[in-house]
FIVOTI-955779 format. One line per 8 residues: number of its first residue (from 0); their letters; for each residue z, x, y of C-alpha. Coordinates in nm, 3 decimals. Example, Ala and Ser with C-alpha at 12.3 -4.5 7.8 and 13.67 -1.06 7.14 Angstrom:
BEGIN
0> AS> 0.780/1.230/-0.450 ~ 0.714/1.367/-0.106
//
This chain:
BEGIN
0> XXXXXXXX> 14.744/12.527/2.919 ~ 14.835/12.488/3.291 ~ 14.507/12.257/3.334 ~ 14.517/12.091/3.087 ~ 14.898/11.938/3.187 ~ 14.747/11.926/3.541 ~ 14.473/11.704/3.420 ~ 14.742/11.511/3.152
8> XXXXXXXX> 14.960/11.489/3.511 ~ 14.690/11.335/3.696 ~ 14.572/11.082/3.436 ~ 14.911/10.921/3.387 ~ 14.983/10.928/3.779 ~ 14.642/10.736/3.817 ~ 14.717/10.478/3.544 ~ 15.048/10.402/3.660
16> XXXXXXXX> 14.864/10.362/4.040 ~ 14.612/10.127/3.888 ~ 14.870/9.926/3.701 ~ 15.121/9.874/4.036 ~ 14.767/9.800/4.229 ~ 14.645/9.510/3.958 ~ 14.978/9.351/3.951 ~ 15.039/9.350/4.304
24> XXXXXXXX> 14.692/9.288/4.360 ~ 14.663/9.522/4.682 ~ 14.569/9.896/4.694 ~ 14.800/10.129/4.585 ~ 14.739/10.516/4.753 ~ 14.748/10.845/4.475 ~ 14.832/11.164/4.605 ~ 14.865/11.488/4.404
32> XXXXXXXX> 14.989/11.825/4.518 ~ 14.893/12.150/4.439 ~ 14.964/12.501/4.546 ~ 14.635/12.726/4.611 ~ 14.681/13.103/4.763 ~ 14.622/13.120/5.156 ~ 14.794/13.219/5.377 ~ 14.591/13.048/5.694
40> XXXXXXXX> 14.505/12.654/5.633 ~ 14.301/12.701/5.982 ~ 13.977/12.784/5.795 ~ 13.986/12.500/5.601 ~ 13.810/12.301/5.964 ~ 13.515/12.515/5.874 ~ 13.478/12.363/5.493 ~ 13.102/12.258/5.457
48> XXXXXXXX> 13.219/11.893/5.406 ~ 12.996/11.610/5.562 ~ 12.937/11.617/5.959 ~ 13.073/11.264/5.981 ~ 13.418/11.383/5.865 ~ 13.721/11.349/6.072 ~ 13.921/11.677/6.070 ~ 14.255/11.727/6.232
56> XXXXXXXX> 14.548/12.035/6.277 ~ 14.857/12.069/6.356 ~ 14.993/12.424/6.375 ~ 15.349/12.570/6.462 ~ 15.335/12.960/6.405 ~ 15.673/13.059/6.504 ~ 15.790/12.819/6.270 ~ 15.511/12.935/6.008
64> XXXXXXXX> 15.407/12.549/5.961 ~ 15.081/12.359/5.967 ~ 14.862/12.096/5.853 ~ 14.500/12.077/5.861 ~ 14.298/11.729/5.707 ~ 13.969/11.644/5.564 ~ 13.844/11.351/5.528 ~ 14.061/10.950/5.564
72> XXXXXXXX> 14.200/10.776/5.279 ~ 14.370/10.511/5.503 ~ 14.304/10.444/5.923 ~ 14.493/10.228/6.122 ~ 14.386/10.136/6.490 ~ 14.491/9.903/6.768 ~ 14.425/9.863/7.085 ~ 14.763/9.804/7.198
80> XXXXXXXX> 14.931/10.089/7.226 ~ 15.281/9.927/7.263 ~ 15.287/9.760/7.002 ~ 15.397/10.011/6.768 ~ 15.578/9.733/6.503 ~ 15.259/9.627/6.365 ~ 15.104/9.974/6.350 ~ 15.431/10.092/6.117
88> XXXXXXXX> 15.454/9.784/5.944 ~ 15.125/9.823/5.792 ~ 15.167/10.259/5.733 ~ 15.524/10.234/5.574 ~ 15.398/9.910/5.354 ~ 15.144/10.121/5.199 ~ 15.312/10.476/5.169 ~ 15.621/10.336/4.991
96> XXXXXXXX> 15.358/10.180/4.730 ~ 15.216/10.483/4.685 ~ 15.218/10.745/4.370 ~ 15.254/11.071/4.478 ~ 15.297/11.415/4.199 ~ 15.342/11.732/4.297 ~ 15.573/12.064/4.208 ~ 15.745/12.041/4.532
104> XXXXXXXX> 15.921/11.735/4.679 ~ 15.902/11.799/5.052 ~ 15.494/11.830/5.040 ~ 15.308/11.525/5.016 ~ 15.046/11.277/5.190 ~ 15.133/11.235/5.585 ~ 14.964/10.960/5.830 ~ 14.869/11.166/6.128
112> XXXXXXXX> 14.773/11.020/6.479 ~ 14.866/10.934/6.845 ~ 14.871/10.674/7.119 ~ 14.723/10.708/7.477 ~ 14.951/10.717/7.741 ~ 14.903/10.350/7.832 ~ 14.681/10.073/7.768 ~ 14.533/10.139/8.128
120> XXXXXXXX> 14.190/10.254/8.053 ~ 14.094/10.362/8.482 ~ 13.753/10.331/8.613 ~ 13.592/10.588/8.401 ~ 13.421/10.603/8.114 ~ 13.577/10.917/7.975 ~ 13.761/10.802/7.662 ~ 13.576/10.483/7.611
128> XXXXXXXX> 13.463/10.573/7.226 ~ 13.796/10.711/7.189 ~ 14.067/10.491/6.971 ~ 14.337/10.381/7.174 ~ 14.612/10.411/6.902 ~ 14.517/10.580/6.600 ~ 14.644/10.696/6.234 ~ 14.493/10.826/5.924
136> XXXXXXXX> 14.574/10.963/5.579 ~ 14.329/11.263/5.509 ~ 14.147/11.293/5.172 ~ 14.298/11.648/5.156 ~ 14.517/11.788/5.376 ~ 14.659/12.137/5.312 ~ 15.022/12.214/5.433 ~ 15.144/12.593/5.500
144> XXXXXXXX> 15.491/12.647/5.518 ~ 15.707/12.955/5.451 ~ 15.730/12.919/5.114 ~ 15.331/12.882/5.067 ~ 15.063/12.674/5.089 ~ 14.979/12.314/4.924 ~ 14.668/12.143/4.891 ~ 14.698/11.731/4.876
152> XXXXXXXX> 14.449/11.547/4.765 ~ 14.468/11.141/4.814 ~ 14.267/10.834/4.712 ~ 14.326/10.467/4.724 ~ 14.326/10.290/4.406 ~ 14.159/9.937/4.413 ~ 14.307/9.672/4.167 ~ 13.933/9.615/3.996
160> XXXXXXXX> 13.882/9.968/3.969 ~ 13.756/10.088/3.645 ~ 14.030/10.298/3.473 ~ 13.813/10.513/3.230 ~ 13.652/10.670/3.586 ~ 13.911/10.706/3.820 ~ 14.038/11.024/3.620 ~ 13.707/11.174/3.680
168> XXXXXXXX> 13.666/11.080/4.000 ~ 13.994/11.171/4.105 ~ 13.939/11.592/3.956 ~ 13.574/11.558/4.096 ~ 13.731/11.517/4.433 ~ 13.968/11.777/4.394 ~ 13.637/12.029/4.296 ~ 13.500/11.887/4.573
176> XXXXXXXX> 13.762/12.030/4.791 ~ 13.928/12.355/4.599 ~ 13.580/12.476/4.507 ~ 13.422/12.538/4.832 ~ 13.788/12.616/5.041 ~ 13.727/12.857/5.300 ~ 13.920/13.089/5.340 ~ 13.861/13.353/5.628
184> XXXXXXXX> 13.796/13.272/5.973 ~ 13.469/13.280/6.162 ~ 13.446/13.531/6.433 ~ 13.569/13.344/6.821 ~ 13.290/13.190/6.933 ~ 13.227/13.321/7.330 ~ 13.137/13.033/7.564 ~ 13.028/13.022/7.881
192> XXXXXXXX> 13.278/12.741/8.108 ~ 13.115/12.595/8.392 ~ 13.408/12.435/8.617 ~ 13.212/12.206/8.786 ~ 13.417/11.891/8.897 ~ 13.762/11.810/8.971 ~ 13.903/11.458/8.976 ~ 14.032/11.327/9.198
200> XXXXXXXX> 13.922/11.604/9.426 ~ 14.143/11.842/9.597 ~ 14.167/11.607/9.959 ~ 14.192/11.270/9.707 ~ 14.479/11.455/9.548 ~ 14.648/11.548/9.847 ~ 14.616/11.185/10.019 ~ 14.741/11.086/9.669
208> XXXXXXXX> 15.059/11.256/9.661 ~ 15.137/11.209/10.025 ~ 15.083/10.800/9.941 ~ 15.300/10.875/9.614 ~ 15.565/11.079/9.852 ~ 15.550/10.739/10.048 ~ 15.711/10.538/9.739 ~ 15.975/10.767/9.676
216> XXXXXXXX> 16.313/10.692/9.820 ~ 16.637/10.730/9.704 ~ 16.809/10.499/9.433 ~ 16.464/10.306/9.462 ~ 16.164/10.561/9.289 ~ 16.294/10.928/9.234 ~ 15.978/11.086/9.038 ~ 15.621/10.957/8.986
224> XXXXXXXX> 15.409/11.184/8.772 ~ 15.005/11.231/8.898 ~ 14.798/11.389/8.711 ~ 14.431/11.503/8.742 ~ 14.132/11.653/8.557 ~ 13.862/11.922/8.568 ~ 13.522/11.846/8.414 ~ 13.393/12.159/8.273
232> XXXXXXXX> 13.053/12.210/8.076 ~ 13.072/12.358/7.722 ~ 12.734/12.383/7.581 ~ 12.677/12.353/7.201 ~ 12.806/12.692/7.123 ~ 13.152/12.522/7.178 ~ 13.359/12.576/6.829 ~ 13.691/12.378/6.786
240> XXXXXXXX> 13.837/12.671/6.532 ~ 13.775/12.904/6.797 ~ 13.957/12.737/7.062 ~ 14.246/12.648/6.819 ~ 14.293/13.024/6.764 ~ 14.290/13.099/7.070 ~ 14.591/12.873/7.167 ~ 14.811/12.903/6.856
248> XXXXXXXX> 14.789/13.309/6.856 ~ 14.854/13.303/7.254 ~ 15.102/12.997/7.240 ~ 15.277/13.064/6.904 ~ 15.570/12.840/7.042 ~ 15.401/12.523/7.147 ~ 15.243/12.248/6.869 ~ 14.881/12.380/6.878
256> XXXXXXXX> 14.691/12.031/6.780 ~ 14.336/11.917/6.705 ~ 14.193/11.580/6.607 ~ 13.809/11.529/6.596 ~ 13.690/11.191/6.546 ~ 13.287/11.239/6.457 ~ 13.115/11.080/6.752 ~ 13.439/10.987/6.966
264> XXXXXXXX> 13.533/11.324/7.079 ~ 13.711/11.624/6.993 ~ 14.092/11.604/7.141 ~ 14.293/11.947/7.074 ~ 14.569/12.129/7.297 ~ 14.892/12.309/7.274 ~ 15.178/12.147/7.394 ~ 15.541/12.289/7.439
272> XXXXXXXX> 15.743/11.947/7.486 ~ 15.849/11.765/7.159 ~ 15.928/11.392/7.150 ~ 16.109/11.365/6.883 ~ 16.188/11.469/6.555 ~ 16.359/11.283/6.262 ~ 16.431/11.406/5.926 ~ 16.739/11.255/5.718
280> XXXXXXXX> 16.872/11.055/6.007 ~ 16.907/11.356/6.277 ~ 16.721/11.333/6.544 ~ 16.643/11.646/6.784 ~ 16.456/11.614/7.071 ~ 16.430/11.762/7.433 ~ 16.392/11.756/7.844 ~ 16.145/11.940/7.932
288> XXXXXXXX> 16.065/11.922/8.325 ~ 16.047/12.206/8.627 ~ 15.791/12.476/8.643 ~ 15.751/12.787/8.772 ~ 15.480/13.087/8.687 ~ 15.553/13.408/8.500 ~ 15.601/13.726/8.671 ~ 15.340/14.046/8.628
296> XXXXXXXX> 15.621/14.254/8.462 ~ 15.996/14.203/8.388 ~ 16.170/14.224/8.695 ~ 15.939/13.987/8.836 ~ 15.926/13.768/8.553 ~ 16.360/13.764/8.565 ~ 16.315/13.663/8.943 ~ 16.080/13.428/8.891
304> XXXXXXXX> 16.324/13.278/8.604 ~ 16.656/13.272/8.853 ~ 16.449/13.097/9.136 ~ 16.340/12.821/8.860 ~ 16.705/12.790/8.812 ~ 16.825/12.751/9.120 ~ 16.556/12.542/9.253 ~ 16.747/12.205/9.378
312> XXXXXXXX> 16.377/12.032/9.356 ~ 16.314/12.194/8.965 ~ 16.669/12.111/8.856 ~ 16.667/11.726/8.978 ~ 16.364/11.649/8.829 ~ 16.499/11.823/8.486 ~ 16.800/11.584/8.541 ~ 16.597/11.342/8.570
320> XXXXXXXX> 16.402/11.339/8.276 ~ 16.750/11.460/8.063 ~ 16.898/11.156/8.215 ~ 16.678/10.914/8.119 ~ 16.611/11.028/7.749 ~ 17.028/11.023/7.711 ~ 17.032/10.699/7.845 ~ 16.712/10.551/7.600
328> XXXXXXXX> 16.870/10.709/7.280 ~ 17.245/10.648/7.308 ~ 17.213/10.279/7.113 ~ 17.039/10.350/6.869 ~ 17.204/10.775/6.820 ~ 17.582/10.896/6.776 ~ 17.718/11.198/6.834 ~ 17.503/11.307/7.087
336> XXXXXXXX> 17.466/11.651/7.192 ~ 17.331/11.859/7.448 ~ 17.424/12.209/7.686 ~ 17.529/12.130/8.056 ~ 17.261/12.396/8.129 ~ 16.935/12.401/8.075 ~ 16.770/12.714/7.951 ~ 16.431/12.874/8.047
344> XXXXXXXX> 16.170/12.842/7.795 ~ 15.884/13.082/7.853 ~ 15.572/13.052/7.761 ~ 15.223/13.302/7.849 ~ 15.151/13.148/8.188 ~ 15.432/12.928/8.303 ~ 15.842/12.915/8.250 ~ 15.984/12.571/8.181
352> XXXXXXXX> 16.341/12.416/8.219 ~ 16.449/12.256/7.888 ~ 16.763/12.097/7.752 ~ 16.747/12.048/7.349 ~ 16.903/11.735/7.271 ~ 17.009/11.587/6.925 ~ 17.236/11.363/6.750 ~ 17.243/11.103/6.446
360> XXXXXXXX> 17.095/10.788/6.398 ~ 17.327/10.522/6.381 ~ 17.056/10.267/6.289 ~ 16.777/10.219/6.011 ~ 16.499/10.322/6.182 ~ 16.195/10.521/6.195 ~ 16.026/10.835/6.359 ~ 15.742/10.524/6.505
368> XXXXXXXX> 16.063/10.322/6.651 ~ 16.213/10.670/6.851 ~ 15.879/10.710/7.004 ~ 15.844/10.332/7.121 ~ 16.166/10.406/7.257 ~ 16.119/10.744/7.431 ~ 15.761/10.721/7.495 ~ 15.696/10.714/7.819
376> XXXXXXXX> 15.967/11.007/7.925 ~ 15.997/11.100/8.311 ~ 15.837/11.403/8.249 ~ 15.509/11.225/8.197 ~ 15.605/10.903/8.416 ~ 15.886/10.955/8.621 ~ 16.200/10.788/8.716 ~ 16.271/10.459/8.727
384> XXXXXXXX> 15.998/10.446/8.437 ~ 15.822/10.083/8.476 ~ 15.788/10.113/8.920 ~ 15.650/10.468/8.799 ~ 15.391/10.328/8.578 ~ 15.302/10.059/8.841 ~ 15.264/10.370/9.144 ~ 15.075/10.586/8.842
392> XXXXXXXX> 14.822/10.254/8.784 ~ 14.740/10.253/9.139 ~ 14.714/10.615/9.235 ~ 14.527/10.714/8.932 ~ 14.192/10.610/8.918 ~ 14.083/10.791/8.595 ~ 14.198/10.719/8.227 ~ 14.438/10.983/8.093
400> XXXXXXXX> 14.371/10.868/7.765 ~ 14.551/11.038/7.489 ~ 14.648/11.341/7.713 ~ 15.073/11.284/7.765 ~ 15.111/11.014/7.488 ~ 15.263/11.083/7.166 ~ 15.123/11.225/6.897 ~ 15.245/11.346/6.561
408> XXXXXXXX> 15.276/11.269/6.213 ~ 15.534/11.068/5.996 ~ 15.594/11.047/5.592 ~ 15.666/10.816/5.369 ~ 16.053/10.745/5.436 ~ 15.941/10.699/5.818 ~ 16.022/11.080/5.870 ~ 15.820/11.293/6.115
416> XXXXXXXX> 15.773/11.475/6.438 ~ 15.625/11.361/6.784 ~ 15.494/11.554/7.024 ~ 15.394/11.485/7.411 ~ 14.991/11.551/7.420 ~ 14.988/11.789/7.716 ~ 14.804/12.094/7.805 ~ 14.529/11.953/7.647
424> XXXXXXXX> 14.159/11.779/7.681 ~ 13.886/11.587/7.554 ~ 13.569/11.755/7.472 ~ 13.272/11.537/7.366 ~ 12.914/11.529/7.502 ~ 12.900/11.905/7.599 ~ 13.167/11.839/7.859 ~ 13.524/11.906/7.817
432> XXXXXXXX> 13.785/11.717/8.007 ~ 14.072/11.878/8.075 ~ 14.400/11.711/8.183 ~ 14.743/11.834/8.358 ~ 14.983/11.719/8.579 ~ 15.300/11.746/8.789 ~ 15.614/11.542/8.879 ~ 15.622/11.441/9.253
440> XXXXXXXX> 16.002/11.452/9.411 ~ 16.107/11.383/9.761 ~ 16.076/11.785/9.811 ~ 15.719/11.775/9.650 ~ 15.415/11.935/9.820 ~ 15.035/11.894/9.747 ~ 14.988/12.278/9.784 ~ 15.189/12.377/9.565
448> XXXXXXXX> 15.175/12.054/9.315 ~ 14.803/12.150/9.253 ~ 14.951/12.532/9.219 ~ 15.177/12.447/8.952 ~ 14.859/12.241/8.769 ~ 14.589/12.488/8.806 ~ 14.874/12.713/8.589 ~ 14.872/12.429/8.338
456> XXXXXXXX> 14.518/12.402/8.299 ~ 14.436/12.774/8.241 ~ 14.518/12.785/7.869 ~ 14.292/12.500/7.799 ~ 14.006/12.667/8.018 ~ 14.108/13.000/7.804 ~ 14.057/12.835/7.509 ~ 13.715/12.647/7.635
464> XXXXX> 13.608/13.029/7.686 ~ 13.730/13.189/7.363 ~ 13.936/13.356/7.525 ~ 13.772/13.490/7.810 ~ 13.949/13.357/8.112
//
């Protein structure tokens, strides 16, 4: 009985999709939601689908959320990655066409992607196959929340479609899917991580944040941002669900993220620092700047916490970055609200300074505008933000790519959640890249900035490793 309404369900939602597609004469996107019995969507990267298909997650465990994708229905990609308007334009057009059925309101079809940092593309060759701005609509993406798990299975419906087929086609996908769904984890797969280059080097990165120390002055540049990168060999025993569960079981906190475009690379990370959210017209989002290391056991750990705290360098380039996001959203957000303190937030390596901040829109506008306007935050540029970009152009000489741009997911009403891409790197040809960086203040000093990024990049090496490091 309950098939046969889910087929009955799925033949009318097609036939209305094929009807608004022939009189509108574009393509009109079908979507149907299901609940199946998992409690870990994870697994679902290891489904025996074809090697050319892009798969991506998106994992919160202390919030018991994630998504994981098969597959693209629908991929947009520019290669301006400021020009966001065009990008949402063309997502929104098509998702408010769209059919979607399901049992539960809140789950449905999600475009999932990123920009890079900038459009600056450096003097390597690192992320050259990579998309500078992309977004996609997996064929099935599964969504775990606390109440369960959903499977959603999309398709684009072409106007000249035949309509006797699509039926068929549509549950033949679905077997496609549900049938061969695993469901159990592989074992970690142990890998052997050669570090075997850093750029710039350790003397380049010193002359480079003396130069950058140069620039700063008072009411002229407060903060420029450097980053740098480790090349590390990863061999083919390399597994991306391995690494994944490696970083959401040790960093249950942070957005543990993957996206693997078939011969473009492999991109994944866990990141504690959230753009911004939107759901209903509130808006939360967050400062997250000054870092310190954790201690070996409590007492150390609580020192280590007070000297983060009262740390005149750590707290002005917090204010900083707090300063600056308060100062981008208060057009465009009322009520806005935020704690004169920050608070610590700890996470297995490093302690953080963050002030939550959140508020109403007072605007139409969408989770794709908030980024345009937030994206780049001091915390990944520095303060002021465009004569930080210029001093981040010239001092960096290698493309950071995706690693600190935004990257997220948004629905259909323009709805979603953004996240800053760090802690994270770029694994393709048998090499990973991985990425941190630091925020350079008039009390900055190269020791201790590449210090506070060797901390950052030990999770990513960790999860190179499975675990090992």
């Amino acid at each position: 009985m309950m098939e046969a309404l889910k087929e009955k369900s799925i033949s009318q939602g097609l036939e209305t999709t094929h009807s608004r597609a022939q009189n509108t004469q574009n393509p009109v996107l079908f979507s149907y939601s299901f609940r199946f019995d998992v409690r870990d969507v994870l697994p679902l990267l290891t489904h025996p689908a074809d090697k050319n298909t892009t798969r991506v997650y998106w994992a919160h465990p202390s919030r018991g959320f994630a998504y994981a994708g098969l597959g693209t229905v629908l991929k947009f990609q520019q290669k301006n990655v400021r020009d966001t308007q065009e990008i949402k334009e063309q997502i929104l057009d098509i998702m408010k066409m769209s059919v979607s059925l399901g049992d539960n309101s809140l789950i449905g079809p999600r475009m999932i992607g990123g920009f890079s940092f900038s459009q600056y593309e450096g003097s390597d060759a690192t992320w050259r196959k990579f998309p500078r701005a992309h977004f996609h609509l997996p064929e099935c993406l599964a969504t775990l929340t606390d109440d369960g798990a959903w499977l959603t299975i999309s398709r684009l419906i072409q106007p000249d479609d035949k309509s006797e087929q699509l039926s068929e086609d549509f549950k033949r996908t679905i077997s496609y899917y549900e049938n061969r769904l695993p469901v159990t984890l592989p074992p970690i797969s142990r890998v052997a991580v050669d570090k075997y280059r850093d750029i710039p080097k350790r003397d380049e990165y010193n002359q480079t944040i003396f130069s950058v120390l140069g620039h700063i002055k008072p009411g002229e540049m407060e903060k420029v941002v450097i980053s740098r990168s480790h090349h590390v060999k990863v061999g083919k025993d390399f597994k991306m669900v391995s690494a994944m569960q490696v970083l959401r079981d040790a960093y249950p906190n942070c957005i543990s993220f993957c996206f693997s475009f078939p011969g473009k690379g492999i991109f994944f990370g866990s990141t504690p620092e959230r753009l911004v959210r939107l759901k209903n017209g509130f808006v939360q989002t967050e400062a997250l700047a000054g870092t310190i290391g954790r201690g070996k056991n409590m007492e150390e750990d609580r020192i280590l916490a007070e000297s983060l705290m009262d740390s005149h360098k750590e707290r002005e380039e917090h204010r900083l970055v707090r300063e600056q996001i308060l100062r981008k959203l208060s057009p465009m957000i009322r009520n806005l609200q935020h704690p004169d303190m920050p608070q610590i937030m700890k996470l297995k390596n490093v302690q953080h300074l963050q002030t939550p901040i959140s508020g109403e829109l007072n605007e139409d506008a969408t989770v794709l505008d908030l980024v345009d306007r937030l994206h780049p935050t001091s915390a990944v540029a520095g303060t002021p933000t465009q004569k930080a970009m210029e001093v981040i152009r010239k001092m960096e000489t290698h493309d950071r790519g995706w690693y600190s741009g935004p990257i997220g997911w948004l629905d259909e009403n323009g709805d979603g959640e953004f996240y800053v891409a760090l802690r994270s790197a770029l694994v393709k040809d048998e090499e990973a890249h991985v990425f941190a960086g630091g925020g350079i203040v008039s009390e900055s000093h190269p020791d201790k900035e590449w210090d506070e990024t060797e901390l950052k990049l030990q999770p990513i090496l960790s999860a190179l490793s499975g675990g090992q490091i």
